[in-house]
C-alpha positions as CSV (number, residue, x, y, z in Angstrom):
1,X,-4.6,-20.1,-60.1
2,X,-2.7,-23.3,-59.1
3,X,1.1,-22.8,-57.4
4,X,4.1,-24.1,-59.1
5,X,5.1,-27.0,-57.1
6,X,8.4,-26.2,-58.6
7,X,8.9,-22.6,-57.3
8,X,7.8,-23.7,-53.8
9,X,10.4,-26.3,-54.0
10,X,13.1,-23.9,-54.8
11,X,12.4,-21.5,-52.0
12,X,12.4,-24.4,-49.6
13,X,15.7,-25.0,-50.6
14,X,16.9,-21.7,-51.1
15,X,15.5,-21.2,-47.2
16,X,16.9,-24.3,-45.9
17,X,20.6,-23.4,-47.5
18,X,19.9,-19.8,-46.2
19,X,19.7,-21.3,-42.8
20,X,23.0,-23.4,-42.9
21,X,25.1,-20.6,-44.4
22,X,24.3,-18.9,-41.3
23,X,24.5,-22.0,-38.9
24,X,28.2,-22.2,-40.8
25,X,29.2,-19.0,-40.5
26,X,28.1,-18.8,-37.0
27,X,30.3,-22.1,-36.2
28,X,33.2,-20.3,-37.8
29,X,33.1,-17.5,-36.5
30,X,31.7,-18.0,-32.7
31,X,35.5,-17.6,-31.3
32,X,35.8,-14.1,-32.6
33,X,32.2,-12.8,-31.3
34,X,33.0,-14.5,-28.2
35,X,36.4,-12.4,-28.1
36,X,34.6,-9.5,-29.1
37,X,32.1,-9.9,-26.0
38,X,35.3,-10.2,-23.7
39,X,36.8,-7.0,-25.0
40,X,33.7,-4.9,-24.7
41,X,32.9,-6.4,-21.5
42,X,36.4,-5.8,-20.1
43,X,36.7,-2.2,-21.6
44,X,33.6,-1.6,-20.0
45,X,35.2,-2.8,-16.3
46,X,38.1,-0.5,-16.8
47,X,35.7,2.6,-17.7
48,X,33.5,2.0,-14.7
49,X,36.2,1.3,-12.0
50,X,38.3,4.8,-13.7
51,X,35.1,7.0,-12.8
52,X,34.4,4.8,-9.3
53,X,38.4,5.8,-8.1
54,X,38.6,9.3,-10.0
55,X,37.0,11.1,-6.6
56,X,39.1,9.4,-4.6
57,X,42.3,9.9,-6.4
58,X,41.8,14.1,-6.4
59,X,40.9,13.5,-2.6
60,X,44.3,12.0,-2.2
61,X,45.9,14.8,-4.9
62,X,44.3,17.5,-2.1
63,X,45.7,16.0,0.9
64,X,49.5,15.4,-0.2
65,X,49.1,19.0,-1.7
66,X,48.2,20.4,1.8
67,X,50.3,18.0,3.3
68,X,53.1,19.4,1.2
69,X,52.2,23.3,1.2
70,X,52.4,23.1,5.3
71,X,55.2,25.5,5.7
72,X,58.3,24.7,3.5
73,X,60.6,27.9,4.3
74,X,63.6,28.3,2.3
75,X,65.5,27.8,5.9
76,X,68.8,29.4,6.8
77,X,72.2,28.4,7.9
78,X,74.2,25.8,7.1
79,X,72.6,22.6,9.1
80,X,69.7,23.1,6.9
81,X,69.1,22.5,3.2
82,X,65.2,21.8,3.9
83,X,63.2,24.3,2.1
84,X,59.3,24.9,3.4
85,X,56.6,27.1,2.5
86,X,54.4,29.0,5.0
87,X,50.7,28.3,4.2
88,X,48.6,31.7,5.2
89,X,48.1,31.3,8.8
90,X,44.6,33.0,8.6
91,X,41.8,30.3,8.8
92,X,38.9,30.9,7.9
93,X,36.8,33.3,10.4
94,X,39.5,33.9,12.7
95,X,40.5,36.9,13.8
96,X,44.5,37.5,14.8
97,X,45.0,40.8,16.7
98,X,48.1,42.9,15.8
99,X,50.6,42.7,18.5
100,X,53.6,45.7,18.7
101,X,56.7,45.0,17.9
102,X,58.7,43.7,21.0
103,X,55.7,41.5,22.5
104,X,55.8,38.4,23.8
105,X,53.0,36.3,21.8
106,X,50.5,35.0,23.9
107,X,50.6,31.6,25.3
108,X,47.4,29.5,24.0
109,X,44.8,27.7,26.6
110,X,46.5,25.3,28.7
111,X,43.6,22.5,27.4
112,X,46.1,22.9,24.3
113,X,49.2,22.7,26.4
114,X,51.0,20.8,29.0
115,X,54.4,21.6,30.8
116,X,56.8,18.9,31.7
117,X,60.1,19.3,33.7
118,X,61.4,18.8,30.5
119,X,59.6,19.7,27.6
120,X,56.0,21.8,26.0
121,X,53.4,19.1,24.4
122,X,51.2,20.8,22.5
123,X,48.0,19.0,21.3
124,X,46.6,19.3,17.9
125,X,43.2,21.5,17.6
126,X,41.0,22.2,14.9
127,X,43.8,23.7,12.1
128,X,46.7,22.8,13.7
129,X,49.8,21.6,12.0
130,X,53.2,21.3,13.0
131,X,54.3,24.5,12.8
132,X,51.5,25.6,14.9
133,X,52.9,23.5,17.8
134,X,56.0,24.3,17.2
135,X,54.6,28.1,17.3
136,X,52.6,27.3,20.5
137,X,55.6,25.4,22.4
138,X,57.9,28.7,21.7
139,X,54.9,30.8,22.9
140,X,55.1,29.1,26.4
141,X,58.8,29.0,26.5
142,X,58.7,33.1,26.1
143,X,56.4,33.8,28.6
144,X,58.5,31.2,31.2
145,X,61.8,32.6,29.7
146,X,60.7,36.2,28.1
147,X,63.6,37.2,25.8
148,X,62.6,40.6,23.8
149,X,65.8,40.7,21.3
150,X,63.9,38.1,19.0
151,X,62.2,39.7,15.9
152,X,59.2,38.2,14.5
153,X,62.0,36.6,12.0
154,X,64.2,35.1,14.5
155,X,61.1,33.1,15.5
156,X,60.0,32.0,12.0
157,X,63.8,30.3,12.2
158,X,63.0,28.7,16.4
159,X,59.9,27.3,15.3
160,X,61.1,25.6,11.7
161,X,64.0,24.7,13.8
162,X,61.8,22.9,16.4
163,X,59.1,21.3,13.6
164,X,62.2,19.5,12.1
165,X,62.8,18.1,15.2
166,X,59.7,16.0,16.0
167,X,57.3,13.7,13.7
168,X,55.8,15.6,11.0
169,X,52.9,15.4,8.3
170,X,49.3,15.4,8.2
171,X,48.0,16.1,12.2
172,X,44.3,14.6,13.7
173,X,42.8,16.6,16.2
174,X,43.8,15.2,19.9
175,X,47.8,14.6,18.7
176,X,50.2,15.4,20.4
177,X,53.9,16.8,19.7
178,X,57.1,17.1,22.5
179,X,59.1,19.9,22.0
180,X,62.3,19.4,24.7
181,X,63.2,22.9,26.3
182,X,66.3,22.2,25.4
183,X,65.9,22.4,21.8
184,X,63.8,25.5,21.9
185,X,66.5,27.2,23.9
186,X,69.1,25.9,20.9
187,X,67.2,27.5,18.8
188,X,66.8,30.7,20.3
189,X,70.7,30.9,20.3
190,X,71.3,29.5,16.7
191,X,68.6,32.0,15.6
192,X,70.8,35.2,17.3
193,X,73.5,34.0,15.2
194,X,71.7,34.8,12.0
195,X,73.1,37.7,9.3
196,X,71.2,40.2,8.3
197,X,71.0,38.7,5.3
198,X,69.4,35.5,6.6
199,X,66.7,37.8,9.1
200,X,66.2,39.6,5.6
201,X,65.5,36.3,3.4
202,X,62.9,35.7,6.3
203,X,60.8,38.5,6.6
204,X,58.6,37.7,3.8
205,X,57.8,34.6,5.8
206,X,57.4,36.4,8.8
207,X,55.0,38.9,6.9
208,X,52.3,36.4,7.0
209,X,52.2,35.6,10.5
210,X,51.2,39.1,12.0
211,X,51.1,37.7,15.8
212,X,54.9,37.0,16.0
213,X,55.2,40.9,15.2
């Protein structure tokens, strides 16, 4: 049975218009896909770099929350309107031993501690923040200067007093913090001038650090 040279003709046409219908369209319309492939190829940047810095931006979340949450106290008296938060003073696996009630707190290893004519500087260990220091630096002060009128309240008050007074924030092992003797010993005498109301607003500060008992 013999082809149609007629019918062959026509799909060779039909084929060949085929073709430049699409070669047109493409023409026309190469901008757009070309747009399209930027769009996709930029969302797709975006997506990759938001997972990439996610980790990161909750590592920074945690450390300003610590940072933060290192003891805000809702401070007494009037030269204060800072308010700070004790963070539980328990780390993890350390043991703190009761002390009575009247006891000087026991001074901490001298590695951790240096005496000036002047001043305490207290060096950053493991755990450390501010407050610590500012914990450790009264610590010394009592045992040179042993005064056993202060409540475990009145020294929640010296040592927020005396963490105000030098650089704060986030501490690296090995830093060091000056606390002047005279500042501790102003804030042993501001502290005796605090209400019963004030030593009262304290105690659930004071609560959570069972050594200053």
């Amino acid at each position: 049975m013999e082809k149609n040279p007629k019918n062959s003709e026509e799909n060779k046409e039909t084929s060949e218009e085929g073709g430049e219908n699409m070669k047109i369209w493409l023409q026309e319309n190469m901008r757009m896909l070309v747009s399209i492939v930027i769009v996709v190829a930029i969302a797709g940047g975006i997506y990759a770099y938001s997972k990439r810095t996610q980790p990161q931006i909750a590592q920074d979340e945690a450390i300003e929350s610590t940072e933060d949450a290192e003891g805000k106290i809702s401070v007494i008296g009037d030269d204060t309107d800072s308010e700070k938060q004790i963070a539980d003073e328990k780390e993890e696996g350390e043991t703190v031993s009761q002390a009575q009630p009247g006891t000087q707190p026991q001074a901490p290893p001298t590695e951790a501690s240096q005496e000036t004519a002047n001043s305490f500087v207290e060096t950053a260990q493991k755990g450390d923040s501010t407050t610590k220091l500012a914990r450790r630096a009264l610590a010394n002060y009592l045992e040179k200067t042993p005064d056993t009128s202060l409540t475990a309240e009145h020294k929640i008050y010296i040592e927020d007093y005396l963490r105000r007074q030098v650089e704060n924030g986030r501490l690296n092992v090995g830093e060091s913090r000056e606390f002047s003797k005279d500042n501790i010993a102003n804030a042993v005498e501001k502290s005796k001038a605090l209400t019963e109301n004030q030593l009262k607003n304290l105690e659930k500060y004071s609560s959570r650090v069972p050594e200053l008992m």
